[in-house]
N, C-alpha and C positions, 0 to 999 in steps of 0.2 A: 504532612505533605512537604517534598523540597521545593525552596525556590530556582529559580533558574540559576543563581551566581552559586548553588549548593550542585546541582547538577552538573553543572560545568567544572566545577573543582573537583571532584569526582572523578570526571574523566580523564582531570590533568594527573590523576595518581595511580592511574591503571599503568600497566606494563606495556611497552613499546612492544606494538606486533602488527602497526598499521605500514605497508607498503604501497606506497605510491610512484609512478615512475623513477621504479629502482630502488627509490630510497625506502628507509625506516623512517620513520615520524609519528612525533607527537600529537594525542589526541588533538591539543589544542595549537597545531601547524596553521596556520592563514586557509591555507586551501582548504580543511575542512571546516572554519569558521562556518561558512555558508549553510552550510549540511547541517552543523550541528544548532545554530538558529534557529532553525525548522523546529525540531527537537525542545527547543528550548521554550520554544511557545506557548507549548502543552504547562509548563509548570507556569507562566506569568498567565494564564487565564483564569488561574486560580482566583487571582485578584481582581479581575475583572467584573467590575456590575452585568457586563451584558451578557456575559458567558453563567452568572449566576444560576445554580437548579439545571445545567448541563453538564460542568466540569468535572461536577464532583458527584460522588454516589455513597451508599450507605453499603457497607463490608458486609455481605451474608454469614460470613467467619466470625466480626469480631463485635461488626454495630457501630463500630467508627468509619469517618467521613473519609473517605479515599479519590484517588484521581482516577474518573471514571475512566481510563485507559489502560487503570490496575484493575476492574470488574470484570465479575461472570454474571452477565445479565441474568436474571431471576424472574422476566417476565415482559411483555410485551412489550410496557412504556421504556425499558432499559433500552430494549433494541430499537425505539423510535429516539430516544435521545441521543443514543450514541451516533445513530445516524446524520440529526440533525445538527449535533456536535462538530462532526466530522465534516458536514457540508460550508458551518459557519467558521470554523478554523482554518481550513483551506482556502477560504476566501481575503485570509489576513494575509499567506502565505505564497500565494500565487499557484497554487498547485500541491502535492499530496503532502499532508501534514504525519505521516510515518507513521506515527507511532501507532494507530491502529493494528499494525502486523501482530506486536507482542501482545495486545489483544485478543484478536482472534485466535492467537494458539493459545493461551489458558482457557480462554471456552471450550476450546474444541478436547483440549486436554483434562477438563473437568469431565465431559463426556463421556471421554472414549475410557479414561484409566476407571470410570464407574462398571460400563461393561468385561473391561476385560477381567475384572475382579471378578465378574458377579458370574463368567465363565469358566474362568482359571484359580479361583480360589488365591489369587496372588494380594497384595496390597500396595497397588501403584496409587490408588484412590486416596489413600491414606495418605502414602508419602509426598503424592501431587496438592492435597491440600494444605499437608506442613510447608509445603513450599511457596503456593498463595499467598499465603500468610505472611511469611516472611516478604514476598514480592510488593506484597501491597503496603507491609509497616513502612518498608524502603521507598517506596514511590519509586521502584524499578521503570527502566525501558528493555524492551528487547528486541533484536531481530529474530525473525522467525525467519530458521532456514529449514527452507524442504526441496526447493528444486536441484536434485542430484545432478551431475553433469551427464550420465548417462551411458557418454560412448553408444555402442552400435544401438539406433533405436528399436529395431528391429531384436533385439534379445534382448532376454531377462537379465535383474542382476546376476544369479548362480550361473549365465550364461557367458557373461562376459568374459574378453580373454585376458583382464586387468581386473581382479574382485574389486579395486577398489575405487570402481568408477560409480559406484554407491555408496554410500557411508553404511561401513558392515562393524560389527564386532569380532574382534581380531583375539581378545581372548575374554572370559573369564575369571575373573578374581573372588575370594572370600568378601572384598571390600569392596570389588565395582568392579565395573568394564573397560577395557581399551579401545576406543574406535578408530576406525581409520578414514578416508575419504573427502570429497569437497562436497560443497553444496554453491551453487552459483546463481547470481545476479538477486545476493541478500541485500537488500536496500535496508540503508541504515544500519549495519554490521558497526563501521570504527565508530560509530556514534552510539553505541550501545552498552547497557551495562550489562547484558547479560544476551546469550544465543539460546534462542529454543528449538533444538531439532528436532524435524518430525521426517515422516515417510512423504516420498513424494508419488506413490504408485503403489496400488494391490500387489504382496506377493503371494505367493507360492510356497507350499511345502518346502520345495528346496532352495527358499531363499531366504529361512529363518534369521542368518547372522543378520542381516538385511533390513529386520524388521525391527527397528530398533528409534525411542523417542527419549533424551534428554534435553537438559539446562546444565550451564557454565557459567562464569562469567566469559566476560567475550576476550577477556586478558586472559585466559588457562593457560597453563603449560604446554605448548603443542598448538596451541590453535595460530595459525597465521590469515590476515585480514591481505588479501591483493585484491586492492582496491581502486575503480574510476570512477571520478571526480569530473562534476559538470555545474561549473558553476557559473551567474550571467557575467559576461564583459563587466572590465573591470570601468566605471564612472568615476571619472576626474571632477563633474560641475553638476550634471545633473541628476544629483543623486533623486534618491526616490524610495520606498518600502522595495519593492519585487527585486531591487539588484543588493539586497539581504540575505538572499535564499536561495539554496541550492541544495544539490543531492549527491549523496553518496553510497556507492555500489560493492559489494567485493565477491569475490573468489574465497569464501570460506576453508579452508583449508582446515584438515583433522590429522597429525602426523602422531598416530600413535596418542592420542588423547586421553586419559585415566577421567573415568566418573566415578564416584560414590555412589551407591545403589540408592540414599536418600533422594540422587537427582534423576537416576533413571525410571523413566516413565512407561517404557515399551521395551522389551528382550527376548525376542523371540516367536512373539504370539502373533506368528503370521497373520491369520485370519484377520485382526486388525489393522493389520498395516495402510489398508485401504482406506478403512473408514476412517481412520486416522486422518488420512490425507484427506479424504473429502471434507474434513468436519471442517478439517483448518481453510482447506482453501474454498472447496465446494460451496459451502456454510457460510461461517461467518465471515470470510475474508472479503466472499462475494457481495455478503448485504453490507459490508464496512466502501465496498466501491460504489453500490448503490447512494450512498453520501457524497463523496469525494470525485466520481464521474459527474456527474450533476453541476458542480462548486469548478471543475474545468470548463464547463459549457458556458455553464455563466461568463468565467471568464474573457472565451471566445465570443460568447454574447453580444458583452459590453463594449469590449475593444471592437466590433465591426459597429453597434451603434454608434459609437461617439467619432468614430474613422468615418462614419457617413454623415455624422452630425457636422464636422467639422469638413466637409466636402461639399456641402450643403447639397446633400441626396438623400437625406433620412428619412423622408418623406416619399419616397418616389415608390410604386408597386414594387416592383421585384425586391428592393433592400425591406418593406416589410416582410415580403411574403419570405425570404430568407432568414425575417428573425424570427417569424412565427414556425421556422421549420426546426430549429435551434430550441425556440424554447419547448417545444414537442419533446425533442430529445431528451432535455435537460430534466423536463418533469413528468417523461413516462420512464422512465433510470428512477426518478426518485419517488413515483410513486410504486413502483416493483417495490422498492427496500419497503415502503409502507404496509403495502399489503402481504409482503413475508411475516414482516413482526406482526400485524394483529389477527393474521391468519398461524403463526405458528406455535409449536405444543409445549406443554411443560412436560421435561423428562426426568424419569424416578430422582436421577443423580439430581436435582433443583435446578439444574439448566434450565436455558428458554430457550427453545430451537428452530430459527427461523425457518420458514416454507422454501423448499428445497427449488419449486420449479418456478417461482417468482424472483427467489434470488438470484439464478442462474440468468432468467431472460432478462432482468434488469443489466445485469454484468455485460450478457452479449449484445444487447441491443446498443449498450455506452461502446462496448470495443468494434463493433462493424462499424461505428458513425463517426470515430475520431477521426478520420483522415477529409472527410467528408466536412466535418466543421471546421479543419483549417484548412481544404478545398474555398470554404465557402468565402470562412473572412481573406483568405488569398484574392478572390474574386474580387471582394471589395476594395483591398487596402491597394491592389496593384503593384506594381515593381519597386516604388517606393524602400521596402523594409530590405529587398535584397541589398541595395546600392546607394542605401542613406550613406552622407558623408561623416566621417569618425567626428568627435565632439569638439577635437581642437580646432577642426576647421570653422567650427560657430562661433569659438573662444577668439578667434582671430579678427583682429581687427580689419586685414587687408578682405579677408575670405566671408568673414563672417556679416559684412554688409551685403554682400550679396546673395547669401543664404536667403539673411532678413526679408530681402526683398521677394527670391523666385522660389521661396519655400510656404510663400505665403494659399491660402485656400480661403473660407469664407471668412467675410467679414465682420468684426466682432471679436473673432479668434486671435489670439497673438500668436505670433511666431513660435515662441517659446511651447506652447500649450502644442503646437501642429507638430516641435519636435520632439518632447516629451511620448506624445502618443505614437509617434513613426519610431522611436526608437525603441518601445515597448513590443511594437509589432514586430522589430526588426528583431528582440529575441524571442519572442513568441514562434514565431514561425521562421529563420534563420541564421540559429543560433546551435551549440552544438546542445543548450541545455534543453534547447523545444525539439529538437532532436529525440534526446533521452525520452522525452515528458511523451511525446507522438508515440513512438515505439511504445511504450510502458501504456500508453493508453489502449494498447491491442492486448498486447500480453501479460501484463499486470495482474495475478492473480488468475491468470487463466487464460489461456486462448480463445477467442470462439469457437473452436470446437471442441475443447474439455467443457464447455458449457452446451454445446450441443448435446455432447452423448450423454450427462449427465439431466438433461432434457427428455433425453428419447429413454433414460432408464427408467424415470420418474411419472411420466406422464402418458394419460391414459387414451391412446388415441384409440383403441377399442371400441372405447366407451364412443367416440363421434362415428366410428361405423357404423354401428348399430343406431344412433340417431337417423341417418340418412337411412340404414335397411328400412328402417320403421318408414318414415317418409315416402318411403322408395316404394312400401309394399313388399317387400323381400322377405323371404322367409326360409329360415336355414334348415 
């Protein structure tokens, strides 16, 4: 397994293809410093006593010790550790610890390329496991891109008046495929060593080119990164862990792209295209937010207990009844991801597949409530975090006496402690990166209604009709 100062040199040797306002830049540019920290995590909990028997996992492949964010879980406990992994990393981070994405497409991608073998006589299965292997000897990261840009939503790809507002295959070769198209809003793209495309929607007979799932490095020939950057305010004095971390987004770009047929995983087999999609996002991506939704709440959590602890109101009916509503959230999201894993099957391919209608409502239940949880601690923290004054005016001797004095709240508390925590809130909730982080809390892996209809395909409400006929007396 790599360490961090290995990961990170790695990315300073990849090819310049990261765009940022305008310019071309270096993986290792200041402004993605933040983003790629995140990232960086993942490999220093290696080391970590507390992260021990979570980090790491054992290779179904090879029998060697791997970074469980290079696994294809193999059974129940995987899917509760990785969850719980995912919950307790996040909490070092202040928010989503990434690299779950490249995760969840080799699960899904173990899955789906076993099917489509066992229908089409092809050997993606095969070639997808030489590539495992390889992903996991590397202690690879990836982004997982699937959400096509789309254009008109209302039409198919084969419909569109631009084919290449999906990433289609443009030709065939003896040696591999040419792709073309974007994929957008990949989190964690220029921080990546490799991209995994997959489908982002069921096609259609006439949308074979369309149906199409590879890996690259994320530096390939052709591929371009436009990429936004949301990283917290930059701290002169009061540094802290959370203004370490930050995110980054891009505009995937495919200009004519060449794969090696060793790396494509999907070409053509519509019928898949779907499942595809659902495995990666429906599936595992969902039960991967079932951790990491949970690990944001807490965050909101803490920050309004200790914003009413130092207010001295943390005691008062409503600020409980508002934590006990929070922690509702926090641990009915986290116990969904629980009872998907020890409620879900093992499949022929050795996958372990979480429960499809538990994952789904834990996801939607975290995305209808995130606005609602920083609704809540907004209620608490007050105008405060909009119209804190910038840091120099603390630092300042003429200014910063009188902070001292009319910034003060209960007693016991220091000054310092009341602006530590008002400045935390002030980017939690006022900032352009709690911004990102609120949005992404909705739509992150799915909207609540790609979890709805995936709810209403799944789940048996039949079955409660016929509860209440029986009840009712009713008789058909």
């Amino acid at each position: 397994m790599r360490t961090s100062e290995e990961y990170r040199t790695s990315l300073r040797k990849m090819k310049k293809n990261v765009y940022i306002d305008g310019k071309l830049v270096e993986r290792d540019d200041p402004i993605l410093v933040p983003s790629t920290n995140v990232l960086a995590k993942t490999f220093d909990l290696v080391d970590d006593p507390e992260f021990k028997g979570l980090i790491t996992a054992r290779s179904h492949l090879t029998g060697i010790e791997i970074n469980r964010f290079t696994h294809v879980n193999q059974n129940a406990e995987d899917l509760l550790k990785k969850q719980e992994l995912i919950r307790r990393a996040c909490h070092l981070t202040g928010g989503c610890i990434q690299r779950c994405m490249g995760c969840d497409a080799i699960n899904a991608l173990s899955l789906i390329t076993y099917e489509v073998d066992k229908s089409y006589g092809t050997d993606y299965h095969k070639r997808f496991q030489k590539y495992l292997e390889y992903f996991q000897k590397e202690d690879l990261t990836a982004a997982m891109a699937q959400t096509d840009v789309k254009g008109d939503r209302s039409l198919r790809p084969h419909q569109q008046k631009d084919p290449d507002l999906y990433v289609r295959v443009v030709e065939r070769r003896s040696d591999g495929i040419v792709v073309r198209g974007a994929k957008n809003h990949i989190t964690m793209a220029p921080n990546a060593d490799e991209i995994i495309c997959v489908p982002t929607r069921a096609m259609t007979e006439n949308d074979v080119d369309w149906a199409v799932a590879f890996a690259l490095p994320a530096d390939a020939e052709g591929i371009k990164l436009i990429t936004h950057v949301a990283n917290p305010r930059p701290r002169k004095y009061l540094k802290a862990p959370m203004s370490e971390f930050g995110v980054a987004d891009s505009f995937v770009i495919f200009d004519d792209v060449f794969v090696p047929w060793d790396r494509v995983f999907l070409c053509g087999e519509w019928p898949f295209a779907g499942l595809l999609a659902h495995a990666a996002g429906g599936l595992y991506h969902r039960h991967s937010y079932c951790g990491c939704k949970p690990a944001v709440t807490d965050l909101v959590m803490g920050a309004m207990a200790l914003t009413a602890d130092y207010q001295g109101v943390e005691n008062k009916p409503h600020i409980r009844s508002k934590l006990a509503d929070l922690a509702c959230v926090a641990e009915l999201v986290y116990a969904a991801g629980i009872a998907a894993a020890v409620t879900g099957e093992k499949h022929p391919s050795g996958n372990f597949v979480p429960n499809l209608v538990y994952v789904n409502v834990g996801r939607r239940h975290a995305g209808v409530n995130i606005y609602h949880e920083l609704e809540t601690l907004t209620d608490v923290a007050g105008g405060l975090p909009a119209t804190l004054p910038f840091e120099g005016d603390f630092s300042n001797p003429e200014t910063g006496a009188y902070l001292e004095k009319y910034l003060k709240r209960r007693e016991g508390v220091s000054t310092e402690n009341i602006h530590r925590c008002f400045r935390m809130l002030s980017e939690m909730l006022c900032s352009a990166l709690g911004g990102v982080w609120a949005v992404a809390g909705v739509h992150g892996g799915g909207s609540p209604i790609m979890e709805e209809i995936l709810i209403h395909l799944s789940y048996d409400f039949n079955a409660k009709k016929k509860l209440v006929k029986h009840l009712a007396g009713i008789k058909d």
